[in-house]
ZADOBA-575269 format. One record per residue (C-alpha): residue number from 1; residue in three letters; z, y, x. Coordinates in nm, 3 decimals. Layout:
ZADOBA-575269
+-----+--------+---------+---------+---------+
! num ! residu !      c3 !      c2 !      c1 !
+-----+--------+---------+---------+---------+
! NUM !    ala !       Z !       Y !       X !
...
+-----+--------+---------+---------+---------+
//
This chain:
ZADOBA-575269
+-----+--------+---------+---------+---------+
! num ! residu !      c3 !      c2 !      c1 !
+-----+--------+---------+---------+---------+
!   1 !    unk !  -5.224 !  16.573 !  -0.052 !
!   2 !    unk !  -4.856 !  16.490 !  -0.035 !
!   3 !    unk !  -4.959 !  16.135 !  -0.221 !
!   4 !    unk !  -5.196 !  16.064 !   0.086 !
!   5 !    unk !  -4.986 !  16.136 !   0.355 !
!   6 !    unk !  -4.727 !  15.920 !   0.153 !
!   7 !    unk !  -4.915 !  15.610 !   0.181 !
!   8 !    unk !  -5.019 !  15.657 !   0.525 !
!   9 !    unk !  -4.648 !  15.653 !   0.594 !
!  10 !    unk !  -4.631 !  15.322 !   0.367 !
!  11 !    unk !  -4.923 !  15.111 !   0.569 !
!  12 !    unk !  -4.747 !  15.230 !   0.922 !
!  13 !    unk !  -4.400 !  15.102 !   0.859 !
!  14 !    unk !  -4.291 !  14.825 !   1.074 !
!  15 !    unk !  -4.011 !  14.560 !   0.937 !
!  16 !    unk !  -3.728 !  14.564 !   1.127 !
!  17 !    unk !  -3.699 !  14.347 !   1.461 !
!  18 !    unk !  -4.087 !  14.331 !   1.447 !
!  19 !    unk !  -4.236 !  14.572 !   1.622 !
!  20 !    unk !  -4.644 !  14.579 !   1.607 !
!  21 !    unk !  -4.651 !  14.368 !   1.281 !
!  22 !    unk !  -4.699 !  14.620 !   0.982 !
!  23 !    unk !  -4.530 !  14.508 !   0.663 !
!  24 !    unk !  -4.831 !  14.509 !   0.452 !
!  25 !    unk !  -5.100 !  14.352 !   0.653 !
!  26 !    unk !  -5.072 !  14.022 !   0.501 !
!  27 !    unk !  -4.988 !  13.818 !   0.173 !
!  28 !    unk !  -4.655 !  13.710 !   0.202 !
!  29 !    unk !  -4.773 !  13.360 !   0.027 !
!  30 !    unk !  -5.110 !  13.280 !   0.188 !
!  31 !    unk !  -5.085 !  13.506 !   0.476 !
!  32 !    unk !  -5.438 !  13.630 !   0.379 !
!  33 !    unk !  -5.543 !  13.997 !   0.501 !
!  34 !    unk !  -5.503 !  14.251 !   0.285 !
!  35 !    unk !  -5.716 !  14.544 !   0.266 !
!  36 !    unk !  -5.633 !  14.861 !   0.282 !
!  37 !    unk !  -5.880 !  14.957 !   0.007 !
!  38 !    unk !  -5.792 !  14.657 !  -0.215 !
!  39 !    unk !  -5.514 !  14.609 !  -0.470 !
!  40 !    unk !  -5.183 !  14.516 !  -0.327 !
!  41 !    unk !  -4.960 !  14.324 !  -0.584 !
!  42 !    unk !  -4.600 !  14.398 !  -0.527 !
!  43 !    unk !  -4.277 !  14.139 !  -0.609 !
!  44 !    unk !  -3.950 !  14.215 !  -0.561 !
!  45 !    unk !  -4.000 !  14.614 !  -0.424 !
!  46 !    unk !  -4.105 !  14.521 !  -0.078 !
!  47 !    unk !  -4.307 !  14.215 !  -0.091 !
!  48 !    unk !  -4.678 !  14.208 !  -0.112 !
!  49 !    unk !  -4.961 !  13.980 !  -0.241 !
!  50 !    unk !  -5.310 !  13.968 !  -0.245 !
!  51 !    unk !  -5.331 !  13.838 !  -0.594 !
!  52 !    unk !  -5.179 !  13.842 !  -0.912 !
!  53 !    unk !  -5.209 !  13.465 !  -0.830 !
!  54 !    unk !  -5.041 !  13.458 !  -0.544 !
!  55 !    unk !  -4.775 !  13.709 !  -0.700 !
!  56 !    unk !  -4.727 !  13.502 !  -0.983 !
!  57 !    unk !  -4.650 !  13.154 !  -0.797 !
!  58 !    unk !  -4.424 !  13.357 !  -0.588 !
!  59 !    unk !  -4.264 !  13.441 !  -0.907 !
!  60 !    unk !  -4.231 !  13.062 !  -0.990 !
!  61 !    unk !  -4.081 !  12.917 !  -0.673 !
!  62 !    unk !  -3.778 !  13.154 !  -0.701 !
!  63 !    unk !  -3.760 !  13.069 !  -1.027 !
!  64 !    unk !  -3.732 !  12.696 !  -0.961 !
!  65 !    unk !  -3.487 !  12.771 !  -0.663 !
!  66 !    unk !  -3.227 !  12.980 !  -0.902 !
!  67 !    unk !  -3.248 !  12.702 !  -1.132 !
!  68 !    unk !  -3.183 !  12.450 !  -0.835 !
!  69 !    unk !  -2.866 !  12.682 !  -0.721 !
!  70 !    unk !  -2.725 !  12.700 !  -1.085 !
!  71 !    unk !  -2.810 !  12.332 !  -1.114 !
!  72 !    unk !  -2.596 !  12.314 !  -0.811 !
!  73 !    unk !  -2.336 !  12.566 !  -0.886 !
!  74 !    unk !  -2.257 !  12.398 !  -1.199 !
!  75 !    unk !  -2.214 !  12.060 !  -1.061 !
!  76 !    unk !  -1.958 !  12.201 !  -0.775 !
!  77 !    unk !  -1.784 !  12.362 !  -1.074 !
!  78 !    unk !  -1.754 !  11.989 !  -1.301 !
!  79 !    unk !  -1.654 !  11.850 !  -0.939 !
!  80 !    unk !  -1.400 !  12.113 !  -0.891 !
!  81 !    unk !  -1.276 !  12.117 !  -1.270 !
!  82 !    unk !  -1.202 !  11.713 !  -1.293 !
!  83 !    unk !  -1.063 !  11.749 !  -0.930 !
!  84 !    unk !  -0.802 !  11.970 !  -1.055 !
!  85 !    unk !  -0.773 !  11.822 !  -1.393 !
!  86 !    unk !  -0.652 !  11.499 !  -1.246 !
!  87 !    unk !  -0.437 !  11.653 !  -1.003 !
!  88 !    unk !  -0.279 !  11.787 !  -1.299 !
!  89 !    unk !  -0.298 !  11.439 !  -1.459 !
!  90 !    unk !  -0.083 !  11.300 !  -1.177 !
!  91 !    unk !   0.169 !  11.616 !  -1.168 !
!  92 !    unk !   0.265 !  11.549 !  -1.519 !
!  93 !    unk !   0.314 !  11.186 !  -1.509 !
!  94 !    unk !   0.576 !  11.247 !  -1.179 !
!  95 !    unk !   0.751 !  11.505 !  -1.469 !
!  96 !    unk !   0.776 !  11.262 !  -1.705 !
!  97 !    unk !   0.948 !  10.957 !  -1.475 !
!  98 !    unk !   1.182 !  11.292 !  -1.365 !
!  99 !    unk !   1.045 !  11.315 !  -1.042 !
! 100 !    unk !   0.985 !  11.707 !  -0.882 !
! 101 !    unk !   0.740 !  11.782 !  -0.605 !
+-----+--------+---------+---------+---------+
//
């Protein structure tokens, strides 16, 4: 009984800033219906599918985007290290003609 009255409390939640829009309603991908007496597939705790399709390209495009951000991340990082690394460059040449900053 408890289980029941569990999910009823599940399929009645509303997300936050949208009132009369129930969080599981639709697939977060396709935006197709989903049934209350068909599977849901979950991703990430909160987000549901109607598919394991669906689920699994899901799974994909965030995949691609971390690897875009660490693609990204590392390329600030080289930018940032040879920044530096000449700045250094320059600092120790000025030491060796005896000039201080």
């Amino acid at each position: 009984m408890a289980a029941s009255v569990a999910c009823v409390f599940f399929f009645d939640a509303e997300p936050v800033g949208q009132p009369g829009v129930h969080a599981l309603d639709a697939c977060a991908l396709c935006t197709k219906p989903l049934a209350r007496d068909s599977d849901i597939f979950m991703y990430r705790g909160d987000t549901p599918f109607c598919s394991d399709e669906c689920q699994h390209e899901q799974m994909q495009l965030d995949a691609a985007c971390a690897r875009q951000a660490a693609r990204t991340a590392a390329r600030r990082q080289k930018q940032f290290s040879s920044a530096t690394g000449s700045g250094r460059a320059r600092r120790e040449s000025w030491e060796t003609w005896g000039v201080k900053n």
